[in-house]
N, C-alpha and C positions, 0 to 999 in steps of 0.2 A: 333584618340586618345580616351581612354577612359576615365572613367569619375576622373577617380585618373593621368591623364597622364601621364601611361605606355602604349607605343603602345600591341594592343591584340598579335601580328604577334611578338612580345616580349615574350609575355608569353609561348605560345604556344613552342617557342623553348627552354624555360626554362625548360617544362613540358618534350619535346622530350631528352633534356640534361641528366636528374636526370634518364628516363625511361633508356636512354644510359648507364649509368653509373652504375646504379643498374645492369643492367642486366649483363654488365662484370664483375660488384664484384661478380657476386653469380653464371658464369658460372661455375666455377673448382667445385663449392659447389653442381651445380644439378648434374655435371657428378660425383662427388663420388657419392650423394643419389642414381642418378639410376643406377649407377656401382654394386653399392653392396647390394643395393635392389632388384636387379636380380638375385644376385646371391643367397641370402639369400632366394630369393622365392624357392630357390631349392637345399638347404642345403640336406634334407632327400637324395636325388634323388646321389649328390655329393662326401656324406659324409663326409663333413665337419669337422662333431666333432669328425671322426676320424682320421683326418689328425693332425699330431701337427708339431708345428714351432720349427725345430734344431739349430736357429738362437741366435749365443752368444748375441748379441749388442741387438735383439729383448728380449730375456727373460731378460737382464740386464736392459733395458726400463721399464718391467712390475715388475721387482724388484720381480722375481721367485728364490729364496731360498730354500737349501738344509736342510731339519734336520736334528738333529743329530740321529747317527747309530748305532744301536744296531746288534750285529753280533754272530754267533756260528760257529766253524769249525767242519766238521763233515766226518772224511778221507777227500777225495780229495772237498769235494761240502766243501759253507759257505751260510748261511742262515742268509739274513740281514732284516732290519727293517726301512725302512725310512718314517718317519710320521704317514698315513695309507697303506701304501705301504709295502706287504711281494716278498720278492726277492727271488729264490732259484737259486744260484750261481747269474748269470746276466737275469736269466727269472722271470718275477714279476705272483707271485700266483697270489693273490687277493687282495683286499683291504681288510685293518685289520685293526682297528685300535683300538682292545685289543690288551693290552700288550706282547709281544716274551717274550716266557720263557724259549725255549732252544726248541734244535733237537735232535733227536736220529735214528741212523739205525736199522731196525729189517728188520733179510729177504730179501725180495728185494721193503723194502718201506722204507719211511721215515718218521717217526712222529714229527709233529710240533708241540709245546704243546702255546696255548695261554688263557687267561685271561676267563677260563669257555669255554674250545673248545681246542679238540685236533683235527689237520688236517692229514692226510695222502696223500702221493705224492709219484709220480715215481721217478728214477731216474731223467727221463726228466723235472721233474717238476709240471708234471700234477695230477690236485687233482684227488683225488682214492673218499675219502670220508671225512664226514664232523662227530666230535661227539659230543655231549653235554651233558649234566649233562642228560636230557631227553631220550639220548638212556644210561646210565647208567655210564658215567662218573663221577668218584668221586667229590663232592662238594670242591672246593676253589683250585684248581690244582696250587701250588707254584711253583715247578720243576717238570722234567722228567728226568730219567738215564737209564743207565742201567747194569743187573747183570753180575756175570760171564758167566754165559748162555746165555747172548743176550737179555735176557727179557726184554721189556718195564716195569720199575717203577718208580710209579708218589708218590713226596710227595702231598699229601693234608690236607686241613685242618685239618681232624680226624684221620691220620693217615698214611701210606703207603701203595700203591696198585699195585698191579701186575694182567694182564691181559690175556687171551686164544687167542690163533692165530685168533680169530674170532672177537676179542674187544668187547665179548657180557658178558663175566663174568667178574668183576673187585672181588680180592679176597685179603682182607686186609693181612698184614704182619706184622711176631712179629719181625723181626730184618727185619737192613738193612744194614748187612755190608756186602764192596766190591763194592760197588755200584759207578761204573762212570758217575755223574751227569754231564750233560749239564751245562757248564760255558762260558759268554759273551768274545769275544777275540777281539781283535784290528783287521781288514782287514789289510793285503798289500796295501800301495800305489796306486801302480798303479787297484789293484783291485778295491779300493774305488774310485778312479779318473771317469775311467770305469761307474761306478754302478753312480757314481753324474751326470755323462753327460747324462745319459738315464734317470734320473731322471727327470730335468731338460726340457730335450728335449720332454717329455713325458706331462709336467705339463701346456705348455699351446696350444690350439687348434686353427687351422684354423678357425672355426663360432667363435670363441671369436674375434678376429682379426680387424674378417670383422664385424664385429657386434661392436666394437668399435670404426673403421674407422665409418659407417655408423650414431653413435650416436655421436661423438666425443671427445669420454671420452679415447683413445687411447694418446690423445693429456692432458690427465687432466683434472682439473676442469675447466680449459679456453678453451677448444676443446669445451667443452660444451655449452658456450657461445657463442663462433663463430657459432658454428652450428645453435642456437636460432639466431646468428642477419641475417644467411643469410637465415633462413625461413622467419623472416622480413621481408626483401631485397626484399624475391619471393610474397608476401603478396603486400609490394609498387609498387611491379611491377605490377600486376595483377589488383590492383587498381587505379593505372595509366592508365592503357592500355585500361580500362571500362571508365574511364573518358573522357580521349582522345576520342575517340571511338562514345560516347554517344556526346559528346561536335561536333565535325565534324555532327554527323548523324543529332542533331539538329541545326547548320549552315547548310546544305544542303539541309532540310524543310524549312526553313525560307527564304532562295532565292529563293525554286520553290514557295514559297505562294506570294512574293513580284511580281517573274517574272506575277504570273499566273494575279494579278492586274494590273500589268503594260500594260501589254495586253489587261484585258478587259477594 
């Protein structure tokens, strides 16, 4: 007995209990850490951040939102706007996140006129080229139309301007009549359904996932907490286990020094 009468052979299985029971609560907790610790060690290699989750129930979890949509129809294509996100028909240009001021056809391209930047695209969608006020784009670009003859012209701040197959001369203009401006249209339906599901689907990534599995913010502000008690958990365990450990090493000195006097 000792000197508080609790047997020692008492404690010690109190000590093996709590080391038991720590360590089942915070198994599930080290096989996510090193599940997806793993995998995050080789995100680059994976490509992770370019995989995204198509998952309705998942992106309703992260409360991933559509904004709203700005659109132009232009013949058969429509050129929409969602956030920073530029779409031509259901292929996403770029990230934009000046303002769509409208599309026009010239030729066999397509001008996209935005917020100090006009873009040029194929048919397919793919950028041709990029312009700005620096390669000689008129200052404060409001709209883009265009004439009887197909010309590209842009209102701008100072005026109206019409431009050479090469968009290297912008050459101001005393009238503007005839002019088919680019005006905003409602999508179809189902075309907008389409464009919100790739939205959507696009907006949140594989490494985010795992990386909020891994943190526990996937779960909230209380994922995160869990996560802290069960690095606790692994902290009591550890220092249990040195205890234990240390405690045994010096009961098993202290009987060879006894035995060794009992003998001599």
């Amino acid at each position: 007995m000792s000197r508080h009468g609790k047997p020692r052979r008492g404690r010690w299985q109190s000590l093996f209990l709590w080391h038991r029971y720590l360590g089942l609560a915070s198994a599930l907790f080290v096989l996510q850490l090193a599940i997806t610790g793993l995998i995050l060690n080789h995100s680059g290699a994976l490509k992770l951040d370019g995989r995204h989750m198509p998952s309705s129930w998942l992106l309703d979890w992260y409360d991933v939102r559509v904004p709203a949509v700005v659109s132009f129809a232009a013949r058969d294509h429509w050129l929409s706007q969602l956030g920073d996100r530029l779409y031509f028909d259901e292929h996403e240009v770029l990230h934009a996140p000046a303002l769509l001021l409208g599309v026009v056809n010239i030729d066999t391209a397509w001008a996209i006129g935005l917020q100090h930047t006009l873009l040029l695209v194929t048919d397919e969608g793919e950028l041709i080229e990029r312009l700005g006020e620096s390669e000689g784009l008129p200052a404060g670009m409001r709209r883009l139309g265009r004439d009887r003859k197909g010309r590209l012209i842009i209102d701008a701040a100072d005026g109206y301007y019409q431009t050479d197959s090469e968009f290297l001369d912008w050459q101001e203009m005393a009238a503007v009549d005839g002019i088919d401006w680019a005006r905003p249209m409602a999508m179809p339906v189902a075309r907008y359904e389409s464009l919100r599901q790739q939205y959507r689907a696009s907006s949140l990534s594989l490494e985010r996932v795992i990386l909020d599995l891994h943190s526990g913010r996937i779960f909230g502000a209380w994922g995160i907490y869990v996560m802290d008690a069960a690095a606790i958990c692994l902290l009591l365990l550890a220092l249990i286990g040195v205890w234990v450990w240390a405690s045994r090493r010096h009961k098993q000195r202290s009987k060879v020094r006894k035995g060794g006097r009992a003998a001599g």
